[in-house]
N, C-alpha and C positions, 0 to 999 in steps of 0.2 A: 332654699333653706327654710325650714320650719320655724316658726316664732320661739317654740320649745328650745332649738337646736341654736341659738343666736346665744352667742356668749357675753355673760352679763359684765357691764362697769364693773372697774377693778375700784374697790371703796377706797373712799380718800379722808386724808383726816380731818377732823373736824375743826373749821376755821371759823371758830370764833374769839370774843375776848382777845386776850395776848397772841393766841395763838393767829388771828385775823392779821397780825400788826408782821407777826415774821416771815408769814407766806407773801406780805406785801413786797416785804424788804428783797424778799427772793426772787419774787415778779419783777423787780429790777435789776435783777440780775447780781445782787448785792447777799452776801451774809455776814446776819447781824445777830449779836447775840446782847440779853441785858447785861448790864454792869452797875456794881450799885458804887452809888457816887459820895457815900460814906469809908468802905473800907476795900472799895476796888475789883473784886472777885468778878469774873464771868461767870453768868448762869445760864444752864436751862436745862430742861424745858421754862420758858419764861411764865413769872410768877410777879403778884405786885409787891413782895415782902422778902430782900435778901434773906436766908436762909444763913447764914456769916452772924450776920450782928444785928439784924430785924431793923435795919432803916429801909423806911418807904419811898425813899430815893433813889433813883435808876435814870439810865440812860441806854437806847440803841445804840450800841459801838461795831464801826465795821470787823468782822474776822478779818483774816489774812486769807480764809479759803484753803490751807493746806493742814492734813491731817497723817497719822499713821492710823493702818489699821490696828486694833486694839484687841478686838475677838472677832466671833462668827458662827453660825450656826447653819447647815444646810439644810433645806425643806426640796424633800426627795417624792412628795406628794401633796396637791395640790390643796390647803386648806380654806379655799376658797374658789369657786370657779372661773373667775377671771383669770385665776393664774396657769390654771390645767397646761398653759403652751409654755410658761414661764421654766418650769419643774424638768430639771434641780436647780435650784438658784441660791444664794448667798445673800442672807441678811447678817448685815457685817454693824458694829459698832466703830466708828469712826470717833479716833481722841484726836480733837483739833489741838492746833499748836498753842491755842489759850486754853486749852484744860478742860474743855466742856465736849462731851461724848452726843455725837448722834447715831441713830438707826437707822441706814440707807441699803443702797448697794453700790457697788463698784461692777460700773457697765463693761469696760473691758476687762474684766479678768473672768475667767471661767472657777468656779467654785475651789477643785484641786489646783489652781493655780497660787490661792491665797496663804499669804505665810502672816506669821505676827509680825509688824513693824512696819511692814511694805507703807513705802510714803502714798499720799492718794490728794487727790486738788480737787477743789468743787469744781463742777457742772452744772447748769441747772435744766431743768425739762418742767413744760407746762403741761402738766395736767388736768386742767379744768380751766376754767374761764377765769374763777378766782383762785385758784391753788396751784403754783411753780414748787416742785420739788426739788431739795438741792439732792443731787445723785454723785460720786464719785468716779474719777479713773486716776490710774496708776501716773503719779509725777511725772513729770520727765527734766526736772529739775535736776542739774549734777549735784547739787546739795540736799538732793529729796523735799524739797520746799522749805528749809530755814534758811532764812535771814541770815 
């Protein structure tokens, strides 16, 4: 194979600041969302200032890891070249069961497979030395992952 023809790193997000603090959480296999320790809300993407009521008080509090699917959008071409083998794939919006939405995928489900509400449980996959991405598959919880 030609150096040309070698398929580039899929980019990663940028871990620094806050963002350094939740890739860490996730490199342990853990996820963790801020909660501010004034009037209680989850957030994120994490910030140093609840967005609620502007106290700069916060805490990492573990999630539960179970979410439903919320939306979704399918990418039918590849707008990056790492992804060229990925396409079609699902970038899905994930409402965790504390209220705070992430942008992942769901590995087993195939794109026409996905409905609104489908319960989904974290996973995690390391992609980088310092960056664990939390990724998604379908519950298999008889209560779809609530309590």
């Amino acid at each position: 194979m030609r150096d040309t023809d070698a398929v580039p790193a899929k980019p990663l997000p940028p871990a620094d600041g806050l963002a350094r603090e939740f890739y860490k959480w996730c490199g342990r296999g853990e996820l963790r969302f801020q909660r501010c320790l004034a009037c209680n809300p989850w957030r994120h993407p994490p910030r140093e200032m609840c967005p609620g009521c502007g106290a700069w008080e916060w805490e990492w509090d573990k999630a539960a890891g179970h979410g439903r699917v919320f939306s979704w959008t399918v990418a039918t071409r590849a707008l990056h070249p790492a992804f060229k083998s990925e396409v079609p794939y699902a970038a899905v919006v994930v409402e965790m069961d504390e209220g705070v939405r992430l942008l992942s995928w769901v590995l087993d489900c195939l794109p026409d497979e996905l409905t609104i509400d489908v319960p989904v449980e974290v996973v995690f996959e390391r992609v980088a030395e310092e960056v664990t991405l939390p990724y998604f598959r379908r519950a298999h919880h008889p209560n779809g992952g609530k309590e």
